[in-house]
N, C-alpha and C positions, 0 to 999 in steps of 0.2 A: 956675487953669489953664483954656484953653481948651476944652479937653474936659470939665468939670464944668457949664459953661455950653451946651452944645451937642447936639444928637441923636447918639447914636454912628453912622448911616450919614451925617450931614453930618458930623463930627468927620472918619471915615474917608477919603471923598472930597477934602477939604481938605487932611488927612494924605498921602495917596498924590500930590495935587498941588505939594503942597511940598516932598518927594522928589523927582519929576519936575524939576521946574525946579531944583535943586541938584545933583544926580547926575546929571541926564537919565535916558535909557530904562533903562540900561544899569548907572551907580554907577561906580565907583572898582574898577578894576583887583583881582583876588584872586589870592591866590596859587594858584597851579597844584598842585600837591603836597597831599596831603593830608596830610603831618606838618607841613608848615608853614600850610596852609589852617583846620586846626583850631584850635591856638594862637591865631592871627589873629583868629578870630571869636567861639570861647568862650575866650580866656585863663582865666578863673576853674575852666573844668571841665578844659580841657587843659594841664595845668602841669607835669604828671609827665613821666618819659621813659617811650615806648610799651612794652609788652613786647611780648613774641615771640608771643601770641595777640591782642592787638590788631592787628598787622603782617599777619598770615593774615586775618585779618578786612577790616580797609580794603582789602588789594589785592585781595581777593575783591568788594567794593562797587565800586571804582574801576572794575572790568573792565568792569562791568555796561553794558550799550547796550539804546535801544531796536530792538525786533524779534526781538533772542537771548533768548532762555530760559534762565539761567546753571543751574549745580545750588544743588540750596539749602544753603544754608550751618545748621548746627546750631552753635549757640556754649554751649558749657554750662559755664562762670565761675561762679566763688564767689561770694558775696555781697561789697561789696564792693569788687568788682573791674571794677567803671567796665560792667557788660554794658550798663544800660539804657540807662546816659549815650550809650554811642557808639551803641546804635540808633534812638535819639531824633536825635543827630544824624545819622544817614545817611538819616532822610526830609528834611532841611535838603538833606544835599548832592546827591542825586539831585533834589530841586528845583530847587537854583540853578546846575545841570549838566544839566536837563533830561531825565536818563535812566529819570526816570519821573513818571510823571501823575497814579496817585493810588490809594494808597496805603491800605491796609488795617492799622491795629494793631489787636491780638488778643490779650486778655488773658482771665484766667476769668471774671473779674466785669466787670460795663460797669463800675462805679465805681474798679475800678481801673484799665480801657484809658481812661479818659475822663483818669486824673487822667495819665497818659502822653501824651497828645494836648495838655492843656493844657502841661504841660514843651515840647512839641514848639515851641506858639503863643509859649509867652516868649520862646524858642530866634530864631524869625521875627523877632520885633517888640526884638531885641536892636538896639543903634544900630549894630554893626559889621554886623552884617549888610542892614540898612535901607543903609548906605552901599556896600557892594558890588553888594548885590541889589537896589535900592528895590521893584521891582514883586514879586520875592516875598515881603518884611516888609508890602508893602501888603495889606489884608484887598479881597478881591473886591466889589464894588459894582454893585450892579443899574443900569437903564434910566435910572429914579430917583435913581438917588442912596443906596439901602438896601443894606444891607450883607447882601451873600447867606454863608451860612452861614459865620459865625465864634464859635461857642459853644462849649460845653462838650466837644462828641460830635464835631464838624464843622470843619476849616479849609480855609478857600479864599481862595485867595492872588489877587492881581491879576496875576499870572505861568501860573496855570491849574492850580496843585498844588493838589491835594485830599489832606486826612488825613480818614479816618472813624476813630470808636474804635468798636469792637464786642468788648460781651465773650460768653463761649461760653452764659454764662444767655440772654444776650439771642436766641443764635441759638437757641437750642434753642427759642424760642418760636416761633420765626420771626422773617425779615428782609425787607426789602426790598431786593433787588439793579437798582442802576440800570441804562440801557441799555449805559452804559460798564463794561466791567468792570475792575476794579482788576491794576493792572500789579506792582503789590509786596504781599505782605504779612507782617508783622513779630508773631511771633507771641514776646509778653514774657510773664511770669510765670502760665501757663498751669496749672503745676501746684500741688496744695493739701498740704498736710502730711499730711489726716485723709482722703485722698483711697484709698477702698477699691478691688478692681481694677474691680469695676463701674463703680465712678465714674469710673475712665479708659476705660474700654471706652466709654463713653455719650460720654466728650468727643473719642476717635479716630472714631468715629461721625459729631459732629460734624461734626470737622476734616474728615476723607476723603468723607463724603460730600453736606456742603454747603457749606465755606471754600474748601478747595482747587478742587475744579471750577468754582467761579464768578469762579478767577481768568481772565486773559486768555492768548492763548499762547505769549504771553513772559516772562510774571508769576514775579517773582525773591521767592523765598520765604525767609525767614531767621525759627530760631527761636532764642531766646537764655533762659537757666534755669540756675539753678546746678541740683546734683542734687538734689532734693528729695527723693526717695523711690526703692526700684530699680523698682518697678514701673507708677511714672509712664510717661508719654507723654516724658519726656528720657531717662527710664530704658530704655525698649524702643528710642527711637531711638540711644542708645549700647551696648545690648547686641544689639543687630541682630535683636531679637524685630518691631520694627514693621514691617508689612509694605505699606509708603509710604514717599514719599521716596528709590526705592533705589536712585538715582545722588547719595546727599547726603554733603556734606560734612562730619565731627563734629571740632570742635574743643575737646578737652577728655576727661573734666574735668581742669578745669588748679586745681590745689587753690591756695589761697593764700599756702601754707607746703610747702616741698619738705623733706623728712627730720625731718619736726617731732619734737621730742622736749620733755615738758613735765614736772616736774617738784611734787609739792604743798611748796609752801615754807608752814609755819604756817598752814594753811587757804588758801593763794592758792596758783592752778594758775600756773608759770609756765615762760615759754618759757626753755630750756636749750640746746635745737639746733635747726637751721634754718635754710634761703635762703628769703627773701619771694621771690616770683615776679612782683612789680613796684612800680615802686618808690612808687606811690600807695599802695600798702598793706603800708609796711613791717614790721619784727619789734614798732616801737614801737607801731604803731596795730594791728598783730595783738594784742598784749599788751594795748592799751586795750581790744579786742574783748571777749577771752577776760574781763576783771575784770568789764566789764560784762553781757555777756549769761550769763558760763558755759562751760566747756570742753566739753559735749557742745554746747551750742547752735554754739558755734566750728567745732567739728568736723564737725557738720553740716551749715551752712549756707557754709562758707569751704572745709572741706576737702572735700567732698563725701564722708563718713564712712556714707552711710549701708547700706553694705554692714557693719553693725556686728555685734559677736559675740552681742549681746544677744538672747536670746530662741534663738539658732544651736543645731539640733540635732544634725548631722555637722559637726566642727568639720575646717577641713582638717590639722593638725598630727596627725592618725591616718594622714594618708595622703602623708606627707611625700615630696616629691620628692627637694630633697636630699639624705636619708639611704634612701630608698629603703625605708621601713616602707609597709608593705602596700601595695607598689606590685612592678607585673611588667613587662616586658617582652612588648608583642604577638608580636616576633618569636622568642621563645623556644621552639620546637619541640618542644626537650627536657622542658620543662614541661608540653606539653599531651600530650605523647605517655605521661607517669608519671598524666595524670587519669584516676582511677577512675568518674566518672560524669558526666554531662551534665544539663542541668537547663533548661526554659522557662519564663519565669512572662508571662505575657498578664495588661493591662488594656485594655480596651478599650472607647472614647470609646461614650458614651450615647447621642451625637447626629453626625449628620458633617457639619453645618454649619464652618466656615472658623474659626469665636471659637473654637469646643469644643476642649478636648483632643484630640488623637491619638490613634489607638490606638499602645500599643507594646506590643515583649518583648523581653527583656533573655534573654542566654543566658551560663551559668555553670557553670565546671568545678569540681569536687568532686576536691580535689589527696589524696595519700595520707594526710597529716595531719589533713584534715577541716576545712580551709579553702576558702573559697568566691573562684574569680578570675570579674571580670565580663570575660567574652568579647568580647560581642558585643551592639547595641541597637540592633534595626529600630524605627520609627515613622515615620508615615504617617496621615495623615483618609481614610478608604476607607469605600465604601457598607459596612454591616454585612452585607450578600449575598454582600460578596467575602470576606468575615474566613475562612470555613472554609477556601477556598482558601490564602488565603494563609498559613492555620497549616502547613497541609501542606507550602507551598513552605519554609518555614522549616524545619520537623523535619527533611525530605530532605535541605536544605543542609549541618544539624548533623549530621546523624548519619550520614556516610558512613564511620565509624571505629566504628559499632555503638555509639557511648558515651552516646546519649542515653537516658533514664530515663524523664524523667516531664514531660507536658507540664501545667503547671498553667494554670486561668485563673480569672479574677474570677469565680465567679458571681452574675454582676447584669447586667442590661439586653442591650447585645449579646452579653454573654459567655455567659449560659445559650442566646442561642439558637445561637448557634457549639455549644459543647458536643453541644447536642440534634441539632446540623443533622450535626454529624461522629457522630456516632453511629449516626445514621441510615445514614446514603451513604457515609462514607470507608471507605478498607481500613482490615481488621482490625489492623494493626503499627499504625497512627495510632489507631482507637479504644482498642489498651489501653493506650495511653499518656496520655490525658486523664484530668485528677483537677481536679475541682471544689476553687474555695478560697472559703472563707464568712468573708468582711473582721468581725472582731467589731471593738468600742468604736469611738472617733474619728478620724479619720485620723491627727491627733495624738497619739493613744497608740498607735498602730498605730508611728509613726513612730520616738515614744522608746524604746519595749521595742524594735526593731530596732538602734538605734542602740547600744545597749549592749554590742552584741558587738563594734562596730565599734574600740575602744580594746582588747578584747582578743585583737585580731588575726587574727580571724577571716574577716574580707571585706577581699580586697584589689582595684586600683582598676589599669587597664592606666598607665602613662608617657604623656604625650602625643604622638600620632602623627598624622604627616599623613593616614594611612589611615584614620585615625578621625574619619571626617566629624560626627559626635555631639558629640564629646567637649567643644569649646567650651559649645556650647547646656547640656551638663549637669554635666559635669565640672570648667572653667573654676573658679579659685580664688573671683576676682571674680561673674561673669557666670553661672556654673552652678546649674542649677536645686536640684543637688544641697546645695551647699553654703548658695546663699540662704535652704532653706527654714527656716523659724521658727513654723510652723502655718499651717493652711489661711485659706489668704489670703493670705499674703506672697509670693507668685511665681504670674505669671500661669497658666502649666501645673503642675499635679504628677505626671503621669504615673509619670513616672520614680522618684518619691517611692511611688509607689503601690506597683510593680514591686519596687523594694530592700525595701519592707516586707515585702512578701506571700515575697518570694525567703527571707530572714534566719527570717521568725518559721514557715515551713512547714519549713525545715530545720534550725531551731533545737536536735532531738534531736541531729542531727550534729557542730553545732558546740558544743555542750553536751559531748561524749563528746573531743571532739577539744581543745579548752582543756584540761579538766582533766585529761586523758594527759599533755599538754605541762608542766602545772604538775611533775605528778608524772614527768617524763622517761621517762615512758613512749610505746613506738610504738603508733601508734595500728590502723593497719589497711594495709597494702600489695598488698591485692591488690579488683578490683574487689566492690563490695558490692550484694548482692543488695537491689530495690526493689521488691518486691513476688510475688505468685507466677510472676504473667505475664511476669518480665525477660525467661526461658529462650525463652520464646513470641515475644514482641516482636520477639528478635533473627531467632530461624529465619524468621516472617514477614516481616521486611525484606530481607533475604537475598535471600528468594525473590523478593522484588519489584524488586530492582536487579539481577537476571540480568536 
């Protein structure tokens, strides 16, 4: 061949001119449509019929124009399920559509956005697209006759598309950003398995504060990831923890198998029930998946599974919606009006930096049987100056039914100097209601010994209500903090993790006394119960201070 004998920037330039004079400037007519534009040019990758998240996707790309800034598109597909293939192709099509100039892929490692960049160049230098496109399958050519950047990391077309690969190691060292800044960028398999939350905090970091701003400002951003972990960077962008991106689009997760149901036949896990969700990866090549890699691997990587029960310490079947086990009704009147006690438990954030936890408090009624309903849950990042205040705006709010008790809080960090500071200055009905709580062993043993009253009916959980602005972020089957957690580390905040412990294992005598009545069919207590010496005090003093 020609090219074995020849310099590759003289092979290039002879190559782009023998395109020229057979196609001219311009090539052979393409198809307009991009269901039929695709087939056309990669046959071999687009052979399947589209599904319904490819469809959202290309006519979110088609839209695209120089000068608009579209919202960015979140594509989060199974493994797969064609994600890389069509965003590999859509730097092809906004090239040979001219809707963008140059292009950023973004992966975690450079070796794998490089090996993404190289798919993109085979993609160029394909002959259907050499014949429609010639000058963007041509590789760019200097003054000379040298081929200006077509390697590993870099393409640049004889049309003026530029791909760079950049991965997030590489930025975190530092980059180089040219004078142009990049109109698209394509952010592909970003997240890692073993990937701890620091290690997403470090790569949102990244992302937010040196990828994204160095785009240009009309720079069309699209990230594409099956779910690899919840508390990833696709994770917080589909449970709406990420706080970027907040006009984007989320497509997905769209699993690969819709109602999967699997079955162990003689040692093989195998598919029994089930719709593929397209038809490149049907029940047949699901089932090669599952022989080959494994039903958890499957389920992982295809189904996005990984909100799994493993390791789960409030499991949600304690707190069943539809049979309505330890669940209440917020607007139940009649229920709060029979509670014998009121109850606050405060943790509060160490630091009031933006990453940090929040402070919260969770407020909770002590029903006549000696089970505990969660009310109500303020949180908020506030200077530690304002925390006494705003304990006090909270007690007033609760307790204008006289039925608050006892306001607990963390002692540690902000929470002893709140204690101290209320001590000092607040009215006397707020001082005698603070009681120090001293967190003993792990957060995680803190967690399971709370958790154990939870199956005996002891803590029950409001119905979801639009009123309860919270309840998504913590409650949420999928998405709730509560339910995610699996030990410290698994969910970006625990606050709330913190609050249900500290609530369960401080009134643990009451719920202690209140089960075993129940076992024994015995009534437990119906009329308000005394907390301490100073209830009788508390209340005269409050009294006195909302005349």
């Amino acid at each position: 061949m020609l090219q074995n004998y020849l310099q590759p920037q003289t092979y290039a330039k002879i190559k782009a001119e023998k395109l020229k004079r057979k196609f001219g400037n311009d090539g052979r007519p393409a198809p307009s449509n991009w269901r039929e534009w695709l087939p056309a040019l990669f046959p071999s990758y687009f052979s399947a019929q589209f599904a319904n998240r490819h469809v959202e996707f290309w006519e979110w790309l088609t839209a695209v124009e120089l000068g608009i800034k579209p919202r960015p598109f979140v594509a989060i597909w199974g493994r797969g399920g064609a994600k890389s293939t069509n965003s590999e192709a859509a730097a092809v099509w906004v090239g040979a559509h001219d809707t963008r100039r140059y292009l950023w892929y973004i992966s975690e490692t450079q070796d794998q956005a490089d090996e993404h960049v190289a798919n993109i160049g085979a993609m160029l230098e394909a002959s259907t697209v050499e014949a429609h496109y010639p000058r963007l399958a041509a590789r760019k050519v200097g003054k000379y006759g040298s081929s200006k950047g077509w390697r590993r990391n870099r393409l640049r077309t004889a049309s003026g598309l530029t791909v760079d690969a950049l991965g997030l190691d590489t930025a975190r060292r530092g980059f180089k950003v040219e004078e142009k800044r990049p109109d698209m960028m394509i952010f592909d398999d970003i997240d890692g398995e073993l990937d701890t939350i620091e290690t997403t905090d470090k790569k949102e970091t990244i992302i937010t504060k040196k990828l994204l701003p160095a785009g240009s400002k009309d720079c069309a951003i699209l990230f594409v990831q099956n779910l690899v972990l919840p508390t990833g960077i696709f994770g917080r962008l589909y449970d709406g923890t990420a706080r970027y991106l907040a006009n984007r689009i989320v497509s997905g997760p769209h699993p690969a198998i819709l109602d999967l149901k699997t079955e162990n036949q003689t040692g093989r896990d195998t598919i029994i029930q089930g719709e593929a969700t397209w038809q490149g990866q049907s029940l047949d090549v699901c089932q090669a998946q599952i022989d080959e890699w494994g039903l958890p691997a499957f389920l992982a990587e295809c189904q996005h599974d990984v909100y799994s029960r493993s390791g789960q310490i409030f499991l949600p079947e304690w707190f069943s919606i539809p049979d309505g086990r330890n669940r209440f009704s917020i607007n139940d009147k009649g229920l709060f009006n029979r509670c014998i006690g009121r109850f606050q438990f405060w943790d509060t954030a160490l630091k009031d930096k933006r990453q940090n936890d929040p402070s919260m408090c969770i407020t909770v009624d002590l029903t006549p049987n000696y089970t505990l309903l969660l009310r109500d849950v303020w949180t908020d990042r506030i200077e530690s100056a304002y925390l006494p205040e705003v304990i006090k705006e909270q007690a007033a709010r609760w307790n204008e039914d006289m039925k608050l008790q006892e306001i607990v809080i963390e002692d540690k960090g902000s929470g002893t100097t709140s204690i101290q500071t209320i001590r000092k200055s607040a009215p006397e009905w707020l001082v005698n209601m603070i009681r120090e709580f001293t967190p003993h062993g792990s957060k995680d043993y803190r967690a399971k010994t709370a958790s154990m009253w939870m199956p005996r009916n002891c803590f029950a959980l409001p119905y979801p209500d639009v009123s309860l602005v919270w309840y998504v972020d913590l409650l949420d089957d999928l998405k709730g903090q509560f339910f995610r957690f699996a030990g410290e580390g698994t969910v970006p905040h625990d606050e709330f993790i913190d609050c249900v412990s500290m609530c369960v294992l401080y009134l643990e005598h009451y719920l202690s006394q209140g089960y075993y009545a129940r076992l024994a069919n015995q009534t437990v207590l119906d009329e308000r119960p005394s907390m301490g010496i100073h209830s009788r005090i508390q209340q005269a003093l409050m009294e006195e201070a909302l005349q």
